[in-house]
C-alpha positions in Angstrom: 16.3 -5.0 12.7 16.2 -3.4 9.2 18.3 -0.5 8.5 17.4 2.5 6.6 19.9 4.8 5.1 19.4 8.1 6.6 18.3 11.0 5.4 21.4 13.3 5.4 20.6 16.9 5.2 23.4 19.0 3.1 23.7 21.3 5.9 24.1 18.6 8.9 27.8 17.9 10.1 26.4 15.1 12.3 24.6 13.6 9.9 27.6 13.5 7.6 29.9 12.2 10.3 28.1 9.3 10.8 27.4 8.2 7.6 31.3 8.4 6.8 32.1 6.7 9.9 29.0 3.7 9.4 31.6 4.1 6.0 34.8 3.7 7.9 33.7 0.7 9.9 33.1 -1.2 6.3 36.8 -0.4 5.0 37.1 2.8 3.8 39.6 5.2 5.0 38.6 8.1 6.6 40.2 10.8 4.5 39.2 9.5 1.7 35.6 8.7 3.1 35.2 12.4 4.6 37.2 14.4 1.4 34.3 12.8 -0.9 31.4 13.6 1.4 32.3 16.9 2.2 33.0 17.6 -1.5 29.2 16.4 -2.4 28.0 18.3 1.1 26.9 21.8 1.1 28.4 22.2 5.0 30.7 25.4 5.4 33.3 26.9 7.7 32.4 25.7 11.2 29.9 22.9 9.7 32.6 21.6 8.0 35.3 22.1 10.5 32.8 20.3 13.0 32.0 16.6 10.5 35.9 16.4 11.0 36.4 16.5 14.1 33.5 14.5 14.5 35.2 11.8 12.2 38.4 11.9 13.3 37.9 12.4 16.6 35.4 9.5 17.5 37.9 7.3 15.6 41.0 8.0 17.8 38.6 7.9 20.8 37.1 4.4 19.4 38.6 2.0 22.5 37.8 4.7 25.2 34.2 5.1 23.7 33.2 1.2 23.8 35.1 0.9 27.2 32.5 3.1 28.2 29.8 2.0 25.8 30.4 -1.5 27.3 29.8 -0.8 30.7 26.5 1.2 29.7 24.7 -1.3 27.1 22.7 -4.0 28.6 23.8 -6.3 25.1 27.4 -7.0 24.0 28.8 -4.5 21.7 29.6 -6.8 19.0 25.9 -7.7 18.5 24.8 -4.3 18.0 24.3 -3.3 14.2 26.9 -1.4 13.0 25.2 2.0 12.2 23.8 1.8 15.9 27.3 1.0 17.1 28.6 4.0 15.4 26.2 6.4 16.3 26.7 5.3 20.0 30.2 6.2 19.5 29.7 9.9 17.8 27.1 10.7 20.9 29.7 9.8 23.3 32.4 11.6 21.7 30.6 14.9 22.0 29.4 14.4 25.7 33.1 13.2 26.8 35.2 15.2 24.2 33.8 18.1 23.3 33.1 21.5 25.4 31.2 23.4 23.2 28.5 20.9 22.2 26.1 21.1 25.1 24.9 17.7 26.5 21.5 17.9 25.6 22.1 18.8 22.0 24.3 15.5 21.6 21.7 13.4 23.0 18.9 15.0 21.2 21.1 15.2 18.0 21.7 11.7 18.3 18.1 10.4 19.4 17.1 12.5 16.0 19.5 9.6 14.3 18.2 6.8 15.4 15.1 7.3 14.0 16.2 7.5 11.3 18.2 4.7 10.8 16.6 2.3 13.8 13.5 3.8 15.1 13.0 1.0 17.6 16.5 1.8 19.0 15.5 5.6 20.1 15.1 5.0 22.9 17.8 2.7 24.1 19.8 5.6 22.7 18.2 7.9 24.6 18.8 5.8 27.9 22.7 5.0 27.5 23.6 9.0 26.4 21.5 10.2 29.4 23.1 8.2 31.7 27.2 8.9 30.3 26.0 12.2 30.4 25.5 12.0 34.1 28.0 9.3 35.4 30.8 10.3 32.7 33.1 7.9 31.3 33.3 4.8 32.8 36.0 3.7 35.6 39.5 1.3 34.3 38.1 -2.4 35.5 39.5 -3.0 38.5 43.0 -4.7 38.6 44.2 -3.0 35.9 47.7 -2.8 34.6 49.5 0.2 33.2 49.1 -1.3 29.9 45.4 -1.8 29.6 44.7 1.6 31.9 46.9 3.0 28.9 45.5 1.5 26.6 41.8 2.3 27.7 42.6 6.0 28.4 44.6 6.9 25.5 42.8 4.7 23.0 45.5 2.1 21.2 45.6 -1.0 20.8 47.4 -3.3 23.8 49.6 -4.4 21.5 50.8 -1.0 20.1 51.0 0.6 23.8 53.5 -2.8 24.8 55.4 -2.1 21.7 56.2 1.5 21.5 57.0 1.8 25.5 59.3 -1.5 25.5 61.1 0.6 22.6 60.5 4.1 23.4 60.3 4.4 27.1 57.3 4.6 28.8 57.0 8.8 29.2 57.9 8.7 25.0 55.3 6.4 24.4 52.5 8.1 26.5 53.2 11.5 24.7 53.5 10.0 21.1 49.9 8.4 22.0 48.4 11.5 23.4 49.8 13.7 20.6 48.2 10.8 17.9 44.9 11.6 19.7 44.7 15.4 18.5 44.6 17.1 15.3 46.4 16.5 12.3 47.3 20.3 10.9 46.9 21.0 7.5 50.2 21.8 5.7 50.8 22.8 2.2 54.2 22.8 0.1 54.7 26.2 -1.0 55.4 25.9 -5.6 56.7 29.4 -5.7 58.5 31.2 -3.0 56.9 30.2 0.1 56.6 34.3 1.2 54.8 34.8 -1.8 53.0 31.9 -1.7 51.9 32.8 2.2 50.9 36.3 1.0 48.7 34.4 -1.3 47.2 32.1 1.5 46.4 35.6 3.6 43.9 36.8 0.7 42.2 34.3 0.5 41.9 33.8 4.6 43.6 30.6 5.3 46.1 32.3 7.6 49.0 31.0 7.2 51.9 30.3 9.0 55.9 28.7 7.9 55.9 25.7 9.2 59.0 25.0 12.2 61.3 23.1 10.3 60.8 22.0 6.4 61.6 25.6 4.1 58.7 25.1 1.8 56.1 24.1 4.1 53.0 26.4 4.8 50.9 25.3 7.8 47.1 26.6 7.1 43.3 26.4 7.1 42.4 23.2 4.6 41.4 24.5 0.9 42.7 21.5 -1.0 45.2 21.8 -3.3 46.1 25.2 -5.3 48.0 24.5 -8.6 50.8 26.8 -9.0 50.3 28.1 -5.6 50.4 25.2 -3.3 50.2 21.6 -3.0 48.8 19.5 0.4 52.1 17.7 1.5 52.8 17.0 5.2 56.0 18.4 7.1 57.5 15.0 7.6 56.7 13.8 3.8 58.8 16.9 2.8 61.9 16.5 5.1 62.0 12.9 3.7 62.6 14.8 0.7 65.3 17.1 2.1 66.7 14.4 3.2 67.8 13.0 0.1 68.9 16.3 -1.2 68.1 16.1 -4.8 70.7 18.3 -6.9 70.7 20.2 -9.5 70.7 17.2 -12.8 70.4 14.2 -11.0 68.9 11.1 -12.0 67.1 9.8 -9.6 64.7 6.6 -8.7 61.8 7.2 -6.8 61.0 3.3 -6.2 57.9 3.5 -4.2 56.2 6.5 -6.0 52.7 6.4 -5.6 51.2 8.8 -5.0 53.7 11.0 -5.9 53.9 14.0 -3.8 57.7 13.2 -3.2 58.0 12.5 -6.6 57.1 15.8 -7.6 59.3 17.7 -4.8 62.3 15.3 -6.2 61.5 16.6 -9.7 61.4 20.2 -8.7 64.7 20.0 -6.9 66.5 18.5 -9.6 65.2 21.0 -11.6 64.4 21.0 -15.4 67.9 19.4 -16.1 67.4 16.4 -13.7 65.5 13.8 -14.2 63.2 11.2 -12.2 62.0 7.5 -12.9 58.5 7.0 -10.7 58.0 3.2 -10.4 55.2 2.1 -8.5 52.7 -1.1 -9.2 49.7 0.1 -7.3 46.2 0.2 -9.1 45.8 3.6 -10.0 49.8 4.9 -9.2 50.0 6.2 -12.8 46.9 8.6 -12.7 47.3 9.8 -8.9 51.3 10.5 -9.6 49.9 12.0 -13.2 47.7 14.5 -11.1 50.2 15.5 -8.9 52.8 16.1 -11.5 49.9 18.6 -13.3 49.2 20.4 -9.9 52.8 20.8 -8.8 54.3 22.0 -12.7 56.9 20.0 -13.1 57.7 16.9 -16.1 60.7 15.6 -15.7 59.6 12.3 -14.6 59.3 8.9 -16.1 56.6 6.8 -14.7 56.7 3.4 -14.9 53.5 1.6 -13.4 55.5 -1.9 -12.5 56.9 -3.5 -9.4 60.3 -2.7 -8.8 61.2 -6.3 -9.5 60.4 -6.3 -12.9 61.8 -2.7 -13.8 65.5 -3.7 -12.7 64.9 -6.6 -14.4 64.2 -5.5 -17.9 66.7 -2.2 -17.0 69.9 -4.4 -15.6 72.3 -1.7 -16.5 69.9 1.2 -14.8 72.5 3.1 -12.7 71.0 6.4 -10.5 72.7 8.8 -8.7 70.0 8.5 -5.7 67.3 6.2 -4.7 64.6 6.8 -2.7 62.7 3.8 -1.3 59.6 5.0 0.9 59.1 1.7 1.9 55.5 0.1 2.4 54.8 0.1 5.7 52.4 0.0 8.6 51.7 3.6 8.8 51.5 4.0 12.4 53.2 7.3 12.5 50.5 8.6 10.6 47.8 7.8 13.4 46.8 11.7 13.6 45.9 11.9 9.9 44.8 7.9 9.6 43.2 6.9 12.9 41.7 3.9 11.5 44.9 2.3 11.1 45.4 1.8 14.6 42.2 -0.9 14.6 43.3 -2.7 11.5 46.5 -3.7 12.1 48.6 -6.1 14.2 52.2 -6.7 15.6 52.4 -9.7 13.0 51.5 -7.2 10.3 54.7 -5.3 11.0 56.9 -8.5 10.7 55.1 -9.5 7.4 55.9 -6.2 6.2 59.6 -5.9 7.0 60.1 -9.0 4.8 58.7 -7.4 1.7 60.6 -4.1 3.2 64.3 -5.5 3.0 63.1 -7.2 -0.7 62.4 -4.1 -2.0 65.3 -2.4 -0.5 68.0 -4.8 -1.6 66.7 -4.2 -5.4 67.2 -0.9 -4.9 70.4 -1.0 -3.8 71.3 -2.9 -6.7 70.1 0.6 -9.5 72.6 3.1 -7.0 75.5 4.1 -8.5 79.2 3.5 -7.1 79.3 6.7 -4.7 75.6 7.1 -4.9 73.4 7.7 -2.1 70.4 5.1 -1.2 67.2 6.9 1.5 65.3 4.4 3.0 62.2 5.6 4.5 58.7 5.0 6.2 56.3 6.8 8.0 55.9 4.3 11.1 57.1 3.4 14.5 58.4 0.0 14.6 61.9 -1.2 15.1 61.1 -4.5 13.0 60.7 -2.0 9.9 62.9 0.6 10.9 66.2 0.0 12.6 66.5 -3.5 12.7 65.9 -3.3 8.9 68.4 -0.7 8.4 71.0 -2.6 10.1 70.3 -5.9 8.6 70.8 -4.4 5.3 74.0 -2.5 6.6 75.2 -6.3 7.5 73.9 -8.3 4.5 75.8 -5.5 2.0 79.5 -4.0 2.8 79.2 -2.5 -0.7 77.1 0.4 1.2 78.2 2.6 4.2 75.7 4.8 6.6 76.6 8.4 5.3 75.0 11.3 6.0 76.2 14.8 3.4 77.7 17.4 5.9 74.9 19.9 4.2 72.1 17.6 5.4 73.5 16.8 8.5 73.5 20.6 9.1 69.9 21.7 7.7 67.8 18.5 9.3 70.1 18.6 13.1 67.3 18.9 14.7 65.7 15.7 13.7 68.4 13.6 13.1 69.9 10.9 16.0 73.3 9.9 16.4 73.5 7.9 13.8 72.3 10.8 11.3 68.7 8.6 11.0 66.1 10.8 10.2 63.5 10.7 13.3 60.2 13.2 13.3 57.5 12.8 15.9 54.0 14.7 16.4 54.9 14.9 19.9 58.2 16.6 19.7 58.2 18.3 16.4 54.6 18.8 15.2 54.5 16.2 12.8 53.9 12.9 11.6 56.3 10.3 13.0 58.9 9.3 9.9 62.3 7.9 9.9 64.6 7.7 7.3 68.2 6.3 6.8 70.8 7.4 4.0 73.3 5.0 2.8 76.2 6.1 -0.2 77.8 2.9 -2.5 81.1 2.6 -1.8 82.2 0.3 -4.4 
């Protein structure tokens, strides 16, 4: 069946949703996908607030959609073409997900769609959204273990819902998958004074509000970023941040820059007098840490566009008095503000990346100075990356001791374990799930 690109009115969320999801399914991320298409779009206020959840939502939903999809297609999902797939999904979504789209207006919406894009498929469109919208979502197969049923019903992967209850429990695992399932807020870093900056926010109605726990974070309606103002940079990327506790004329390595938002809250905390190298090897690190250095103010930082390899190679005598390494990882504590990850990766993906992980972070270790302090960071839930990294480095280098700074250990207490890790979770603390460890050289 040829496919037509469809016709996407500037003043149609729907219309915009699926195109960035038919967008999605070929490999782009969704934030990236949706920022660009609303940016070219002429949608507005509710329009706008409606493509996103429309996007975001029918991505976290995706495994509880085709369960359902599955049962009520006469042909295998996988045959389908993808835009007709996709569609399928969005109509779904609204009937099962949201309350204030009536039925009919979903079905009719989505009908409208496929005419667009694979007339001959109106009316099989027609038939499977009229008949969810009367039977509901489809029952668990029968025989069902807690795993699948979870998986099914709170839409991960299997191997993701084995993983995270075999290390969290099973009631921690259930709430960090429900709480990936709704939406990400939108939370700015304050540039100025964060009361002046919210008085700020209020005129121009994005009531804001402090965020619970990191002192510069503004939680507020989405107007990109506001140089001078405010910058977009989650709660749990700025108490990474905290967590090292820049000072005052520091020099400090930021080894895994890109993009640069903790770069730039580094640079501001060690002040004018401090200074930061950025070294990052990613296709276009330079520019997008360049950007956020002009929107945040600050220029105290060095950038250096290589692998971390090669700059303590040519820099052997490069001595810091703090290292940040936000690690690489798998990203699956961002699953409220990425939900695509959660489809494109795998448990071997995790123990691929914890090799490059401990590489990265033994070079590092090698640029911190004799009673300097090493953060190692990532914004995922996976012992292979996190703990059993931490400790195998802790093993494999006596020259470095767990240490947590008394001052730290006092301002982050509500987020740090036993051990003084740094833990965040969406479901206990509003925010992305991060974890971070802090190591000082002894000798």
């Amino acid at each position: 069946m040829k496919q037509r690109r469809p016709d996407r009115p500037p003043n149609d969320a729907r219309g915009l949703a699926l195109e960035v999801l038919i967008a999605v399914e070929a490999g782009a991320f969704a934030d990236v996908a949706l920022g660009r298409a609303l940016e070219s779009s002429a949608l507005r206020g509710a329009d706008r607030n409606l493509a996103t959840l429309l996007v975001y939502g029918s991505l976290a939903q995706q495994l509880s959609l085709d369960h359902s999809l599955a049962t009520y297609c006469d042909r295998p999902l996988e045959s389908m073409d993808v835009s007709l797939r996709v569609l399928l999904r969005l109509g779904l979504f609204q009937l099962f997900f949201l309350d204030r789209v009536p039925a009919y207006a979903a079905v009719d919406a989505s009908v409208n769609a496929a005419r667009k894009i694979a007339p001959k498929a109106a009316g099989f469109v027609n038939a499977v959204l009229r008949r969810a919208g009367r039977e509901g979502p489809a029952a668990l197969p029968r025989g069902a273990d807690d795993y699948l049923r979870k998986s099914i019903e709170l839409s991960h992967p299997l191997w993701l819902v084995r993983m995270w209850t075999e290390e969290l429990g099973e009631s921690e695992a259930e709430a960090l998958m429900r709480a990936d399932n709704q939406a990400m807020p939108t939370v700015y870093r304050a540039l100025c004074d964060r009361d002046e900056a919210m008085a700020e926010l209020r005129e121009k109605g994005l009531d804001p509000q402090p965020a619970r726990f990191a002192p510069d974070a503004i939680v507020a309606r989405h107007a990109g970023n506001l140089p001078g103002l405010a910058v977009l940079q989650g709660e749990a990327s700025q108490m990474v941040v905290r967590y090292l506790a820049p000072q005052a004329g520091e020099n400090i390595l930021d080894a895994c820059a890109a993009p640069g938002g903790k770069t730039c809250y580094i640079a501001s905390l060690c002040q004018a007098h401090g200074a930061v190298t950025a070294v990052d090897p990613a296709r276009g690190a330079q520019q997008s840490i360049l950007r956020n250095l002009r929107c945040c103010g600050v220029s105290n930082v060095e950038i250096k566009p290589d692998s971390l390899e090669n700059f303590v190679n040519a820099n052997p005598q490069a001595s810091f008095d703090a290292v940040l390494v936000d690690a690489p990882c798998s990203g699956l504590g961002t699953l409220r503000e990425h939900p695509e990850i959660r489809w494109r990766r795998s448990l071997a993906d995790s123990s691929d990346l914890a090799a490059r992980q401990r590489s990265i972070l033994g070079k590092a270790a090698s640029t911190v100075r004799p009673g300097g302090r090493l953060v190692y960071a990532t914004c995922t839930v996976s012992n292979m990356e996190n703990d059993a990294l931490v400790d195998g480095f802790l093993s494999a280098n006596p020259d470095f001791s767990e240490d947590v700074p008394e001052a730290v250990a006092t301002e982050l207490s509500g987020l740090l374990d036993e051990r003084g890790r740094l833990r965040t979770f969406p479901h206990r603390h509003g925010m992305s799930a991060f974890f971070a460890a802090q190591f000082r050289r002894v000798r």
